[in-house]
C-alpha positions in Angstrom: -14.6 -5.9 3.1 -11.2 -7.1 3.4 -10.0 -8.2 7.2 -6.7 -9.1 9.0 -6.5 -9.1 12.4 -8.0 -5.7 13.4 -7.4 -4.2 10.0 -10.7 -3.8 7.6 -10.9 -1.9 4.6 -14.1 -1.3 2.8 -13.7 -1.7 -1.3 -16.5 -0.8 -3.7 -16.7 -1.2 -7.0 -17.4 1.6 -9.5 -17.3 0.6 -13.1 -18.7 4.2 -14.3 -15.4 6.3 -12.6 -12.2 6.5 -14.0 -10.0 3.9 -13.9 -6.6 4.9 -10.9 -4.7 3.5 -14.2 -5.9 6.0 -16.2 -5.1 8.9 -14.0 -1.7 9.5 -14.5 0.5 10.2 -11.4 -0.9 11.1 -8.4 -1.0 10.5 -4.8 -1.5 7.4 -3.2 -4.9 5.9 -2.3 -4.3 4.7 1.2 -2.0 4.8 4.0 -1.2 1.6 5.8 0.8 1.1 9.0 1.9 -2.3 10.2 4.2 -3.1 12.8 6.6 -5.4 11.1 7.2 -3.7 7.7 9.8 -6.1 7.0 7.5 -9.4 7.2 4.8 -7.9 5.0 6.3 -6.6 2.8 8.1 -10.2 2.4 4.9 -11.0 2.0 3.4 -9.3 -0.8 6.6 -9.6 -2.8 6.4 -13.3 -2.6 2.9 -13.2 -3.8 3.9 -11.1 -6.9 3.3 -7.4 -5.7 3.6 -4.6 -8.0 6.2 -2.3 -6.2 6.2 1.3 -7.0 8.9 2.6 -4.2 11.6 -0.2 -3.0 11.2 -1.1 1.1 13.5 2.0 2.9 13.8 4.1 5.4 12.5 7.7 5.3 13.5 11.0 7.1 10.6 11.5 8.7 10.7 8.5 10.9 8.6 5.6 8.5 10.1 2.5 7.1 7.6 2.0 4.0 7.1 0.8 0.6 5.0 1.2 -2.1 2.7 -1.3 -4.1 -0.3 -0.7 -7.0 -3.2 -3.0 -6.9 -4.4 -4.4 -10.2 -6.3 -1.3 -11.1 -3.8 1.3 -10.3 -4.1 2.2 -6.9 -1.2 3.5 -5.1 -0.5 2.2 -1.4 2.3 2.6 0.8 2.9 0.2 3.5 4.7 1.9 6.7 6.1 1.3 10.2 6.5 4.2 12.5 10.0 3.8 13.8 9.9 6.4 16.5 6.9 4.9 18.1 
């Protein structure tokens, strides 16, 4: 279980499934919304994230990026900017 603040997000571990690396292209795993998209994502690139979509703003109202985890897992990383 990974925590911050009120955020958790269960991980399991299935060595017999197909690697996310392996997959090819395809949509991303997870969704996460934060409410200073600029700060995190500060964050993770100064701890050596692996970006897939630069930090911008998008049409329908989100300023997001995108990051892979280690085993291929595609996240993006969002603030609602019409909330």
């Amino acid at each position: 279980m990974f925590v911050k603040g009120t955020c958790r997000i269960m991980a399991w571990h299935c060595p017999e499934a197909i690697q996310p690396s392996e997959l090819g292209t395809h949509a991303y795993f997870g969704y996460l919304v934060v409410d200073d998209v600029d700060t995190y994502f500060d964050f993770v690139v100064s701890r050596g994230a692996d970006l897939i979509n630069p930090l911008k703003r998008e049409s329908w109202g989100m300023r997001e990026f995108g990051i892979r985890t280690i085993d291929g897992h595609r996240i993006i990383v969002g603030q609602d900017l019409e909330a």
